[in-house]
C-alpha positions in Angstrom: -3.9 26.3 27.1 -2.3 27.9 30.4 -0.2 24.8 30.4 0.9 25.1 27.2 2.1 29.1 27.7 3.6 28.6 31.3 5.9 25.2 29.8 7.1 27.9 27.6 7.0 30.6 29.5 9.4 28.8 32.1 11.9 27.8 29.0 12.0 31.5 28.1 11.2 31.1 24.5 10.6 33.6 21.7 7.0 33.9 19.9 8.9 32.7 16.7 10.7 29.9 18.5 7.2 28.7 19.3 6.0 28.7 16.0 9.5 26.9 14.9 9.2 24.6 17.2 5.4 23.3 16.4 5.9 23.4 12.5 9.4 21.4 12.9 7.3 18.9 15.3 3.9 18.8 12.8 6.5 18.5 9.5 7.9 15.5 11.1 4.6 13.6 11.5 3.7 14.6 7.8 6.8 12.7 7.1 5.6 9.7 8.9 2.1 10.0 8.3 3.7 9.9 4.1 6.2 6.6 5.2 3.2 4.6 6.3 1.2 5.6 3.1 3.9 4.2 0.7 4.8 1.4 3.3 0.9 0.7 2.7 0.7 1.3 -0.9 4.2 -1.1 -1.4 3.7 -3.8 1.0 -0.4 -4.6 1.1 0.1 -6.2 -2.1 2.9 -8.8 -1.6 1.7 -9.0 2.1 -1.5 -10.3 1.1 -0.1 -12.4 -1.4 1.9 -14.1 1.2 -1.3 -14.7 3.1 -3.0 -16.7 0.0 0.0 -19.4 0.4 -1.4 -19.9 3.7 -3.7 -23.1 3.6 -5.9 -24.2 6.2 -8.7 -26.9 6.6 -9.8 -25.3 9.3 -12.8 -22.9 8.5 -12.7 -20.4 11.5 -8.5 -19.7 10.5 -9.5 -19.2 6.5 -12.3 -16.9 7.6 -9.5 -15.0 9.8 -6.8 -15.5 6.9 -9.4 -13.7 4.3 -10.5 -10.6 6.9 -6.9 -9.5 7.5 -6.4 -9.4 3.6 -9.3 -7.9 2.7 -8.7 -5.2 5.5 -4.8 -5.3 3.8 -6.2 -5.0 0.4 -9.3 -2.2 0.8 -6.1 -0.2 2.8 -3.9 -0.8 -0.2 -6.4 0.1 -2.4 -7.7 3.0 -1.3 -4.4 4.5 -0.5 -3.7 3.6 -4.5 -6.3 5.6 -5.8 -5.9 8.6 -3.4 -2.1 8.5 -4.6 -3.3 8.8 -8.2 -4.8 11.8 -7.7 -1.3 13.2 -7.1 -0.1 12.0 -10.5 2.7 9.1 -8.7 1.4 6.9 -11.3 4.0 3.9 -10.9 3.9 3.1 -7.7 -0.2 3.7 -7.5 -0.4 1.3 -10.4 2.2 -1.4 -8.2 -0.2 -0.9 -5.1 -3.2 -2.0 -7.3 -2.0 -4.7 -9.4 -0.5 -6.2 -6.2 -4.1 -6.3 -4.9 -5.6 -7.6 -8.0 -3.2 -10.3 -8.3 -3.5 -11.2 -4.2 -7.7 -11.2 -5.0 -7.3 -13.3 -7.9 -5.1 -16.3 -6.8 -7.5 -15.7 -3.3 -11.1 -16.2 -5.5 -9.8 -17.1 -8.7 -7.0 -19.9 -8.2 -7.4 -22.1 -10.8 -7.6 -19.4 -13.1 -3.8 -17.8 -14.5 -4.5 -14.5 -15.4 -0.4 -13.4 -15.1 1.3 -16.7 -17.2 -1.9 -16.0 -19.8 -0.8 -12.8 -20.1 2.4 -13.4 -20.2 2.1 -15.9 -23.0 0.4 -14.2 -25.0 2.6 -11.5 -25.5 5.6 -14.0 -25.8 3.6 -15.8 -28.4 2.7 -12.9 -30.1 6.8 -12.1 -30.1 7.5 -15.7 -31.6 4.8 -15.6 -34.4 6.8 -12.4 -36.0 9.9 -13.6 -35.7 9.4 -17.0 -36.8 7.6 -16.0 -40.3 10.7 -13.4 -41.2 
């Protein structure tokens, strides 16, 4: 603490210089702290569905390949969820569906749970425009 009053002591600032000074230096981690929260919530899903096109034989590399997604995954989930507290629907709904999708073709890959989907809502589309 004596440190921290003789540094600005010796600079000869104001009491309400101080205070400027820490709240300018604390907003500007907020801001970063925010960055990586929506750099988490936008790029955990894609990056771990870039890290199921990755196929190995060997079983020590798979083992690695599935800890770093689930870690990318439960950190783009949980960040998700926290973010729809704060009513950012849109982009909380991205960071999820990114993560179901990257678990899916992980667990799941035979299974198409996206071209199902989507053809059944183009199909659907078809069937009433082809009986009017």
């Amino acid at each position: 603490m004596e440190t921290l009053e003789l540094r600005f002591l010796k600079l000869r600032m104001k009491p309400a210089e101080i205070i400027c000074a820490f709240t300018l230096e604390g907003m500007e981690s907020l801001a970063f702290l925010i960055v990586i929260i929506l750099m988490v919530i936008v790029l955990g899903g894609p990056v771990a569905i870039l890290l199921t096109l990755i196929k190995t034989k060997n079983i020590y590399l798979t083992l690695l390949r599935r800890l770093i997604q689930a870690v990318v995954i439960i950190l783009s989930v949980g960040a998700s969820v926290s973010l729809l507290s704060t009513n950012v629907y849109p982009l909380a709904i991205f960071g999820l569906a990114m993560a179901y999708i990257a678990l899916a073709r992980e667990y799941f890959p035979r299974r198409r749970f996206i071209s199902t989907f989507i053809k059944r809502i183009i199909g659907r589309g078809l069937s009433k425009d082809s009986s009017a």
